[in-house]
N, C-alpha and C positions, 0 to 999 in steps of 0.2 A: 478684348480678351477677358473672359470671366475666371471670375477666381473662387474657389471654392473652398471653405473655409472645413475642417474638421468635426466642429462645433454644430456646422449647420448640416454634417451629413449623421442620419439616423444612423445606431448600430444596426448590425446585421440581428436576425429575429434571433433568440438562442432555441436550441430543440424542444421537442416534449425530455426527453433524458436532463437535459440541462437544467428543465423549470423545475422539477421532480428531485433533481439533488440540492438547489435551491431550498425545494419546501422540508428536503428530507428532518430536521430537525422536527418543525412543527407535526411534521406524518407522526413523528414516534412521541412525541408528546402527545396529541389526539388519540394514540393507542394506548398510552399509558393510564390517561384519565378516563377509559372505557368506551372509545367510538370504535366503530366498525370500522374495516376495509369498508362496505358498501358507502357507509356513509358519508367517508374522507373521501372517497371516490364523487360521491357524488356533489360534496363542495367541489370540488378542484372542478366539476363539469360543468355546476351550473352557476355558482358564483365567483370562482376564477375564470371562468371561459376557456378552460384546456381541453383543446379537442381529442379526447383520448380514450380508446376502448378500454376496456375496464382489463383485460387480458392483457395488453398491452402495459397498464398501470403494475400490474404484478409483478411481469416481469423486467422491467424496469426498476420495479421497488427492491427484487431480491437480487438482481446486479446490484445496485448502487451499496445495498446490506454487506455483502461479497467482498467487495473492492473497500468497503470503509474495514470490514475487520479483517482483510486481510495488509492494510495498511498498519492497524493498532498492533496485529499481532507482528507484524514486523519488526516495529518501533520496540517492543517490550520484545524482541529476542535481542535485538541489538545492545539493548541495556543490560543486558543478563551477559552475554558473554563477552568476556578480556577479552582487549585490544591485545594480542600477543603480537611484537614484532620479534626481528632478529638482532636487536638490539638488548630486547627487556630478556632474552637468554641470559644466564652465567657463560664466564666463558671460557668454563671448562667443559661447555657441552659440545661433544665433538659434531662437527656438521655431518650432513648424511646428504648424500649424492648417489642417483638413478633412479631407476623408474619400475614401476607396479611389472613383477615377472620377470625383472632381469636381474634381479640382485641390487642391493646396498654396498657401496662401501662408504666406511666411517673416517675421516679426517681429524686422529687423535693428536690435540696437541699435547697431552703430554705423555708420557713413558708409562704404559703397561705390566702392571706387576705381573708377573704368571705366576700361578698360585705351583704350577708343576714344573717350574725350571728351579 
């Protein structure tokens, strides 16, 4: 019986997507310090060895762009609004029961003044 150890099985290859979110930091550093698309394109094809159409490189670049700020901008709305529960109420707020078009009623717990009785 042979036994096969974890260690001795290679991972599986990761994508072009995967190698590309990978390098994405260094991508935007190399943009920062004044290199081209072309150029970072054409590291990543001839001294990385990624098999990758340049068209392809794009759009891949601006998914991964996409998906990173639409992550941060999540994060910083999250921080911005209360945690409102039904606890952090007073609880003299009356609860409110039904649904959009059928009416509200209000559950007052305490005695209503009428300004006209």
């Amino acid at each position: 019986m042979t036994t096969i150890l974890l260690a001795d099985v290679a991972p599986p290859p990761k994508s072009k997507a995967a190698q590309l979110a990978e390098l994405l930091p260094a991508i935007e550093a190399a943009l920062e310090a004044g290199h081209t698309h072309t150029s970072i394109f054409d590291y990543l094809e001839n001294k990385l060895g990624l098999d990758l159409t340049y068209r392809y490189y794009q759009i891949t670049l601006h998914r991964l762009r996409k998906r990173r700020d639409a992550a941060h901008s999540k994060k910083q709305a999250k921080a911005r609004s209360p945690n409102i529960s039904k606890a952090s109420l007073p609880s003299s707020a009356p609860a409110v029961s039904g649904s959009p078009g059928q009416g509200f009623t209000y559950d007052l717990k305490a005695p209503v003044d009428d300004f006209f009785s």
